[in-house]
N, CA and C of each residue as an Amber inpcrd file, in Angstrom:
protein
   453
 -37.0470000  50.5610000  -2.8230000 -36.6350000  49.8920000  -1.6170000
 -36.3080000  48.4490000  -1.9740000 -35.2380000  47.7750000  -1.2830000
 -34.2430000  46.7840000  -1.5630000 -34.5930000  45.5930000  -0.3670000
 -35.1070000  44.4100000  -0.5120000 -35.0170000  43.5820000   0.5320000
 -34.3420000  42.6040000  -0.0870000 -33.3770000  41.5450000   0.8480000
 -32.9070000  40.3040000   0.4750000 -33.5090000  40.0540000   1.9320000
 -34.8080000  38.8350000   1.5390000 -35.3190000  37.7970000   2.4680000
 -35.3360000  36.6720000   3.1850000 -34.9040000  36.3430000   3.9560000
 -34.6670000  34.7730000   4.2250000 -34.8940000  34.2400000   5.3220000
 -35.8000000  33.0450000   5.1320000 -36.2280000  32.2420000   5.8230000
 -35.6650000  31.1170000   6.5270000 -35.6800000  31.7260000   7.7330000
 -34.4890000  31.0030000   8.9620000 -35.3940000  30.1740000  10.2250000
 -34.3920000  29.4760000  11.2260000 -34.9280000  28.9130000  11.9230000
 -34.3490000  29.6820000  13.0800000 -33.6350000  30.9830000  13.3040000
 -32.7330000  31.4640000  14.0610000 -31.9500000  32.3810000  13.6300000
 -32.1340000  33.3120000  14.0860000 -30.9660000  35.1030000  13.5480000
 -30.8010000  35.5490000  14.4980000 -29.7640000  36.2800000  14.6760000
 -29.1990000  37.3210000  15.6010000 -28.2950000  38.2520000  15.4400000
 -28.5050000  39.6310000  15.6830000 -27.2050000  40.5880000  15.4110000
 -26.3950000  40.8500000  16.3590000 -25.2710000  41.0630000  16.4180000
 -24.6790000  42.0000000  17.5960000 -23.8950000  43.2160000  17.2970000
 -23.7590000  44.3200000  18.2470000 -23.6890000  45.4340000  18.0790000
 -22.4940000  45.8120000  19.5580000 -21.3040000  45.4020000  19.1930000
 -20.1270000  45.5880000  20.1530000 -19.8810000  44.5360000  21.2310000
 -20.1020000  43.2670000  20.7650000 -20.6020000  41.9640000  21.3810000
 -21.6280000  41.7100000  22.2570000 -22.8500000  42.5050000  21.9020000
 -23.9220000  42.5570000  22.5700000 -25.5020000  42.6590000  21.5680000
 -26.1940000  41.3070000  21.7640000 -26.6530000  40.9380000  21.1640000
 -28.1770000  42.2120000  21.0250000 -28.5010000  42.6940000  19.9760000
 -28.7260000  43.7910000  20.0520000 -30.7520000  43.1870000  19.6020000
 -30.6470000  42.1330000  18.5860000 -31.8540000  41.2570000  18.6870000
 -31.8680000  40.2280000  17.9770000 -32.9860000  39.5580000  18.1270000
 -32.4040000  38.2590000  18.4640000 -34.1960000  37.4980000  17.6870000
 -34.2770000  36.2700000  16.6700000 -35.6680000  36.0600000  16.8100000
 -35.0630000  33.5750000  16.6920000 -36.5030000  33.6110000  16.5800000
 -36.5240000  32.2980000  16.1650000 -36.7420000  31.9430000  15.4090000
 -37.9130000  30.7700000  14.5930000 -38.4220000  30.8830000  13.3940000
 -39.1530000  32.1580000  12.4360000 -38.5950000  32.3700000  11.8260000
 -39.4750000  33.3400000  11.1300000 -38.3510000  33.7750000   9.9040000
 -38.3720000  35.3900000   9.6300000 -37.8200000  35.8610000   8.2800000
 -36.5250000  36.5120000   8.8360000 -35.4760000  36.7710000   8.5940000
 -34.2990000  37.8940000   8.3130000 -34.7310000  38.9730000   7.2880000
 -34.7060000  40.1140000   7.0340000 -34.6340000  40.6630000   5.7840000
 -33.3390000  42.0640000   6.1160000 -32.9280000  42.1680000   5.2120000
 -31.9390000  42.9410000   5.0960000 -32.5310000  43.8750000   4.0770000
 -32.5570000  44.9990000   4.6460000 -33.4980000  46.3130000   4.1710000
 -32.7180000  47.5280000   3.5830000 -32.7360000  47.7080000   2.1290000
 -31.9590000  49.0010000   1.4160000 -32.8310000  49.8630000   1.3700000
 -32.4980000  51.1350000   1.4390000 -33.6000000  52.2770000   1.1550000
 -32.5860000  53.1060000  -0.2190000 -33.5910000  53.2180000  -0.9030000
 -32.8480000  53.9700000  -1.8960000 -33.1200000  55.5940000  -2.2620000
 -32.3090000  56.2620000  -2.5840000 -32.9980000  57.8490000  -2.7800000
 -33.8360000  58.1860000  -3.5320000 -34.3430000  57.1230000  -4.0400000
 -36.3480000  57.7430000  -5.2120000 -37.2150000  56.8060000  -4.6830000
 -36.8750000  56.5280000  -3.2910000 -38.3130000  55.4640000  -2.5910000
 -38.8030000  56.6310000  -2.1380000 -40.0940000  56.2590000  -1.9070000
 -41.4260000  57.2390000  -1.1760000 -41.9960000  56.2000000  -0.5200000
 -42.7350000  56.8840000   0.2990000 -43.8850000  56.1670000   1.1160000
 -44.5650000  55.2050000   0.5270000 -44.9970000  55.2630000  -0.6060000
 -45.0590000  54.1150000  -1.6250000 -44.8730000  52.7060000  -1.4860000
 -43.2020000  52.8060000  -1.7300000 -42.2880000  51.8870000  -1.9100000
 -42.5230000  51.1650000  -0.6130000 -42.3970000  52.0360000   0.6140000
 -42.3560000  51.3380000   2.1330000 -43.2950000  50.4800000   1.9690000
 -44.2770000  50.8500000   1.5850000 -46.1070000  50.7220000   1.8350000
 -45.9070000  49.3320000   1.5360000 -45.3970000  49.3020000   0.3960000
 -45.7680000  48.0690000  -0.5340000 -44.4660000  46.6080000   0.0050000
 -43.3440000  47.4270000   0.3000000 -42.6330000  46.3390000   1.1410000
 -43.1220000  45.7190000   2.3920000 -43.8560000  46.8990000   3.3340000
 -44.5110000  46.3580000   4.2040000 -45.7330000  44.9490000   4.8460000
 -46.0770000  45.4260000   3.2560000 -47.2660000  44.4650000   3.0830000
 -47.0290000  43.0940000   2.4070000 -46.0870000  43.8580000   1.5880000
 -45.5710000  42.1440000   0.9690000 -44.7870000  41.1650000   1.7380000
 -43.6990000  41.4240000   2.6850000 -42.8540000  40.1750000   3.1740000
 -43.7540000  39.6600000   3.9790000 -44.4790000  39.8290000   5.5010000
 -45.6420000  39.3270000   6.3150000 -45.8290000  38.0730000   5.1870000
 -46.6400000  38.5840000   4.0190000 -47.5130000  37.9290000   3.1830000
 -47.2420000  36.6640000   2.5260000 -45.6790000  36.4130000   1.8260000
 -45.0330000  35.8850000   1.6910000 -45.4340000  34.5150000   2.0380000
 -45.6400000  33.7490000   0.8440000 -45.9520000  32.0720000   1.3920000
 -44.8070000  31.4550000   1.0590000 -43.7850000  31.1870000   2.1670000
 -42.5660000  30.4590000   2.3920000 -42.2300000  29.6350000   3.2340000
 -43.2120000  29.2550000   3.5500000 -43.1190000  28.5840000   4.6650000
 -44.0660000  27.2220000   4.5350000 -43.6790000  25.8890000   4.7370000
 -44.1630000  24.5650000   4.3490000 -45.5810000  24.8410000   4.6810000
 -46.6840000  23.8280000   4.2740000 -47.8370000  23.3430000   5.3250000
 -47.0640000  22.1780000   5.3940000 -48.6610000  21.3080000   5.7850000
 -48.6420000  19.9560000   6.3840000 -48.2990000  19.0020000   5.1640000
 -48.3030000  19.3800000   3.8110000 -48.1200000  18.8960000   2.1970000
 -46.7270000  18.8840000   2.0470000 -45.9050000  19.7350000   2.9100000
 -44.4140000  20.0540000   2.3390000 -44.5780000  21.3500000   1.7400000
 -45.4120000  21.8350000   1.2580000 -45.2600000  22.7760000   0.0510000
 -45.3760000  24.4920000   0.2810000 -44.4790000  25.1400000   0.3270000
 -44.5840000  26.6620000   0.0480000 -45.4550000  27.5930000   0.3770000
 -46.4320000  27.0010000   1.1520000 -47.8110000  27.4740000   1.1090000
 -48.3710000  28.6140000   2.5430000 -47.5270000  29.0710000   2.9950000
 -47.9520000  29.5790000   4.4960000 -46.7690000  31.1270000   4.6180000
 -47.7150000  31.6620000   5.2700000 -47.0720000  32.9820000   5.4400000
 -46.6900000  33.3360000   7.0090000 -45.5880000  34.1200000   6.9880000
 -44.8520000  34.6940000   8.4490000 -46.3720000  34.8860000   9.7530000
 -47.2660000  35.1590000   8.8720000 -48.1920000  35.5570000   9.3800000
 -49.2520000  34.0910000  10.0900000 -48.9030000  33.4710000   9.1400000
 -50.0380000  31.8380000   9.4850000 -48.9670000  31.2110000  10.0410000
 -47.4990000  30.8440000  10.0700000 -46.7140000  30.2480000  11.0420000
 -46.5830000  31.2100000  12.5280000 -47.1910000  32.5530000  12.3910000
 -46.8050000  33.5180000  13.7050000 -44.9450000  33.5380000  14.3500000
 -44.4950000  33.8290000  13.2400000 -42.9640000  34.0540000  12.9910000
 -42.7870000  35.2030000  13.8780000 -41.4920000  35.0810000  13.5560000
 -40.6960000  36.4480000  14.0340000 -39.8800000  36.8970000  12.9690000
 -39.7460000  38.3430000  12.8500000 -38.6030000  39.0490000  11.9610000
 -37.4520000  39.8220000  12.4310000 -36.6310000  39.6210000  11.7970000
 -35.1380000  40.5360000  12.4880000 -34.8780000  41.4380000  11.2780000
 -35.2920000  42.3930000  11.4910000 -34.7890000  43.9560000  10.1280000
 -33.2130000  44.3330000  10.5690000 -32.8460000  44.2850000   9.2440000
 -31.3750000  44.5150000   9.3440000 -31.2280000  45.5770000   8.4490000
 -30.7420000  46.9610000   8.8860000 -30.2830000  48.0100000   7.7100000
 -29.1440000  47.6410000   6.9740000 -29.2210000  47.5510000   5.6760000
 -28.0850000  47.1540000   4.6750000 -27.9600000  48.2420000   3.3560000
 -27.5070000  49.3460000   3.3570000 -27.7710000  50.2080000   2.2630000
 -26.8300000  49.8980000   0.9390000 -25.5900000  48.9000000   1.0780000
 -25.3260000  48.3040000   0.2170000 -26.0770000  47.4790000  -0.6790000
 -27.4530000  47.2160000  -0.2710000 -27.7860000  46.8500000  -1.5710000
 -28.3340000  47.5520000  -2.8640000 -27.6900000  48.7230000  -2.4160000
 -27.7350000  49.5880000  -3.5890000 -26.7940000  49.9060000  -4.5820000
 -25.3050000  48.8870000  -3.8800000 -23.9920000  49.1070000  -4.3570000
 -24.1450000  48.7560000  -6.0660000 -23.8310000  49.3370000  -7.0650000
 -23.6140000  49.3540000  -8.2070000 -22.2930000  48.8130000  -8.7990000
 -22.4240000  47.7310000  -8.8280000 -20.6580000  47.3810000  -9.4530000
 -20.6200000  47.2340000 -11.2490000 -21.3510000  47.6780000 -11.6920000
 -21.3650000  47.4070000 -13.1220000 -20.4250000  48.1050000 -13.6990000
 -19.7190000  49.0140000 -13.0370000 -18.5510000  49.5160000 -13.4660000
 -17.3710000  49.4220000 -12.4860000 -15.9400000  49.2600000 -12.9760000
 -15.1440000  49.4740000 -12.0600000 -15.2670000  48.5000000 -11.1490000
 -14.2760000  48.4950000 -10.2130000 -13.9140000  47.4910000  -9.3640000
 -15.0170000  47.7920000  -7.6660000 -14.8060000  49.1080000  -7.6310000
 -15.2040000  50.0180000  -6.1440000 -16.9820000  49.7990000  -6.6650000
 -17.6810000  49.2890000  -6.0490000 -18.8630000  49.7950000  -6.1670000
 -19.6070000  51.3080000  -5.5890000 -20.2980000  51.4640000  -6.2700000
 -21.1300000  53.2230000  -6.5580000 -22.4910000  53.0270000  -5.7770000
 -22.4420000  53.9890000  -3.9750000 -23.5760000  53.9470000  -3.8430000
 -24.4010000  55.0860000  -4.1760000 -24.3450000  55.1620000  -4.8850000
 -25.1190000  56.7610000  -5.3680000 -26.4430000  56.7440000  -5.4540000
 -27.3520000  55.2090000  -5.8640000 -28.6750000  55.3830000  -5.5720000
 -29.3500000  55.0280000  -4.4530000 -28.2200000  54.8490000  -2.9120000
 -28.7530000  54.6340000  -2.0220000 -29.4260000  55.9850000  -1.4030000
 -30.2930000  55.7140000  -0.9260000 -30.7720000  56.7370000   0.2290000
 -29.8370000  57.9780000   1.0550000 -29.6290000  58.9670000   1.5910000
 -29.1700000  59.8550000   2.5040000 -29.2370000  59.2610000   3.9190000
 -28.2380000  58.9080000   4.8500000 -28.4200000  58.1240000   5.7160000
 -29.6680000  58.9790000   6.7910000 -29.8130000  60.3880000   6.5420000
 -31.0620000  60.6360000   7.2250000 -32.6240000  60.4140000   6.6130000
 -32.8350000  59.9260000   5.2930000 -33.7360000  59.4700000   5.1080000
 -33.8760000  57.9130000   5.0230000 -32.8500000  57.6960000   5.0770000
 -32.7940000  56.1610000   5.3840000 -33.3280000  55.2960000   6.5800000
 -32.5070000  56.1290000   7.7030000 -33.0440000  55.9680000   8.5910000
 -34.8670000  56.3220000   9.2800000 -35.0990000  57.4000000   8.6220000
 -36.5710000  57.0490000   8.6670000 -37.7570000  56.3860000   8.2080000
 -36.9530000  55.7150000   7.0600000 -37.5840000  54.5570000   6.3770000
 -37.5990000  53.4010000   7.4430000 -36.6060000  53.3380000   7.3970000
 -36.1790000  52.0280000   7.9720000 -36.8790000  51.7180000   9.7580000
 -36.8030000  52.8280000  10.5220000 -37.6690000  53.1340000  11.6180000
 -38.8310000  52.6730000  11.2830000 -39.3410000  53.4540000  10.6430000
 -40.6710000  53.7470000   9.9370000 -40.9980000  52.1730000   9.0040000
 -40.1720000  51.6560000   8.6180000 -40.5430000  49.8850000   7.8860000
 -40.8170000  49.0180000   9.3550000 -39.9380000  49.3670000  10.4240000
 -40.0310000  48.1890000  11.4520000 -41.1750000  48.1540000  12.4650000
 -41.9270000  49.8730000  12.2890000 -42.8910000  50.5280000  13.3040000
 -44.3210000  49.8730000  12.8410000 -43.9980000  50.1220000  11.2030000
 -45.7640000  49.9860000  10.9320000 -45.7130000  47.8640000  10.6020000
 -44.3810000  47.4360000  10.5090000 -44.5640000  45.8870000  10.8220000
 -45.2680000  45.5580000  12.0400000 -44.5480000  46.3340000  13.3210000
 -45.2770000  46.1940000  14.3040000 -46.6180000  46.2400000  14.8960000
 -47.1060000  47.5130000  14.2160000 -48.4570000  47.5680000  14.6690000
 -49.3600000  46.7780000  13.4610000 -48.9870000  46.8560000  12.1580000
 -49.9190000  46.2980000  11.4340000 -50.2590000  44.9190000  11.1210000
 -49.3900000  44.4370000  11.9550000 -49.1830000  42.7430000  12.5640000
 -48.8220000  42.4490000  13.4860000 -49.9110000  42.8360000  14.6330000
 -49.5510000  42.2850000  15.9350000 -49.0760000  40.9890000  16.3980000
 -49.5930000  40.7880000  16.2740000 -49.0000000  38.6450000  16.1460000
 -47.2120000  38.3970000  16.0470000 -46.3840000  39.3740000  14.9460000
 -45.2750000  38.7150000  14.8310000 -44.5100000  39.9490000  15.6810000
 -43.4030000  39.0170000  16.3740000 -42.6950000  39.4670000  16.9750000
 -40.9130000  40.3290000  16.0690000 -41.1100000  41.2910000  15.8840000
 -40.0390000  42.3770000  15.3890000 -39.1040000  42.9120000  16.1020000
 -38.0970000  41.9840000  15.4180000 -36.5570000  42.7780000  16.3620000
 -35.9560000  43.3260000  14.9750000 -34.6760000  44.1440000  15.6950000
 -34.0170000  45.1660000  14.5820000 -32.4020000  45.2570000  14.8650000
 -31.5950000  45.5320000  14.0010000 -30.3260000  45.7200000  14.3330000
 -30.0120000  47.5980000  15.2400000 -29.3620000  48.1830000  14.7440000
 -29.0990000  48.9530000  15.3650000 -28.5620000  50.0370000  13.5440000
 -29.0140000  50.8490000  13.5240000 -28.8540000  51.7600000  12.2600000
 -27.4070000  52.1620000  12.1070000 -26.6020000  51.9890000  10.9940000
 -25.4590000  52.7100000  11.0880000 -24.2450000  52.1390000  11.8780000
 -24.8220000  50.7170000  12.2740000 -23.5470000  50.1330000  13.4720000
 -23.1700000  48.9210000  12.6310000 -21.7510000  49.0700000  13.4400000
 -20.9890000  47.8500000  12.7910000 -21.9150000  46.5510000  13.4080000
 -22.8090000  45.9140000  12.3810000 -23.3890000  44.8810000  13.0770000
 -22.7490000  43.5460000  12.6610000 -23.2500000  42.0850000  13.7850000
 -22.3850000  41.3360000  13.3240000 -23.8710000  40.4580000  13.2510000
 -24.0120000  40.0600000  12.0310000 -25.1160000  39.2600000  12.1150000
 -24.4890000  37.5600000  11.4850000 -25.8760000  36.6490000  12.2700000
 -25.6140000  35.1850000  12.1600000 -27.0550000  34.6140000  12.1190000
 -27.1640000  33.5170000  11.3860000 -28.3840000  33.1350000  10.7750000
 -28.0970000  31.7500000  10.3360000 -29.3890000  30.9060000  10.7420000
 -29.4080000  29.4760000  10.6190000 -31.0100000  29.6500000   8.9690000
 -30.1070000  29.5900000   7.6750000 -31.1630000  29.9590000   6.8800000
 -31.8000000  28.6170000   6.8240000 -33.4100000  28.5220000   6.6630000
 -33.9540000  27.4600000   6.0730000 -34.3430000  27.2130000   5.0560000
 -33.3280000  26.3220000   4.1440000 -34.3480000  25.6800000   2.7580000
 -33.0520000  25.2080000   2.3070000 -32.3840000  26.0410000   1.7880000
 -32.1370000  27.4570000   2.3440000 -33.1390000  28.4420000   1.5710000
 -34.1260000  29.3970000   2.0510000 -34.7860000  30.0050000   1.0940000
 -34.3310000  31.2880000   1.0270000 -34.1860000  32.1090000   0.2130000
 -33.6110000  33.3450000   0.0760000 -34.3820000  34.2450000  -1.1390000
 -34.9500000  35.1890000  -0.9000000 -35.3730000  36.1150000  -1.8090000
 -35.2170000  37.4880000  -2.0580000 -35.1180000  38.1050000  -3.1190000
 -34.9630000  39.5510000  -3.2530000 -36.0480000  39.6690000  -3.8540000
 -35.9970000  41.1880000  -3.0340000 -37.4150000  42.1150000  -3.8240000
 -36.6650000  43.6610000  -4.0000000 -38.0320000  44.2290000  -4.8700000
 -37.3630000  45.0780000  -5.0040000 -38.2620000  46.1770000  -5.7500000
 -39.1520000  47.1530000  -4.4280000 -39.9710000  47.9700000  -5.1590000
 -40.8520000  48.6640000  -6.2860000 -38.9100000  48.8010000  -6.8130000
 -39.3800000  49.0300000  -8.1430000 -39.5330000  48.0220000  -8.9000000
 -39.4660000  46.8630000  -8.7970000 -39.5370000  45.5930000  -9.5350000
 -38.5470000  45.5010000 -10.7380000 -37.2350000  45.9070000 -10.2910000
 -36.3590000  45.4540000 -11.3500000 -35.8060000  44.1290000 -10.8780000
 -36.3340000  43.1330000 -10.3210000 -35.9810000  41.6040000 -10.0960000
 -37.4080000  41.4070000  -9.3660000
């Protein structure tokens, strides 16, 4: 499983010019599911972004999580980040996910954010839709992860 993270002061998607969700301070992440993630993989994405110390203290410094600022997150399905361009011009999604297991990841990533951190408030795009997303990043901070830990 594929996240690119980023720490904003403001995100929003829309989904046929209708703003589908919407947060304030907190994270963006743009969520790949790939076809050899397991429950595993979710598990461990789940637990890690919340956790994430990206966010200033009172020092300036890096030190605070989605969870100790009481953020908000906006999950965005992006299965391109599985796109393979190391060959050829066209990128190869071949190790993305099946859009029906994708989608239950991805359900299933935004469900157990919810309950297993009551505190932050979780909005989501819309699966499979032309979304139009916009984002005020802060730092600008931006991170990828990546299950299997090849970055």
């Amino acid at each position: 499983m594929r996240a690119v993270v980023q720490r904003v002061t403001g995100a929003r998607v829309e989904v046929e010019q209708k703003v589908v969700g919407e947060i304030e301070k907190g994270i963006l992440v743009f969520l790949g599911v790939g076809k050899n993630d397991t429950r595993s993989d979710l598990l461990w994405i789940v637990k890690k972004i919340p956790n994430l110390r990206i966010f200033e203290d009172e020092d300036g410094k890096m030190n605070r999580s989605l969870i100790d600022i009481n953020g908000s997150i906006l999950v965005v399905s992006q299965f391109t980040l599985y796109g393979d361009c190391r060959r050829g011009r066209r990128p190869s999604f071949s190790n993305a996910a099946s859009p029906e297991v994708a989608k239950k990841m991805y359900e299933e990533f935004c469900s157990l954010l919810s309950k297993n951190y009551h505190n932050i408030k979780v909005s989501h795009g819309i699966f499979q839709a032309d979304m139009k997303v916009s984002l005020i990043n802060d730092g600008p901070v931006t991170l990828l992860l990546d299950s299997e830990k090849n970055f």
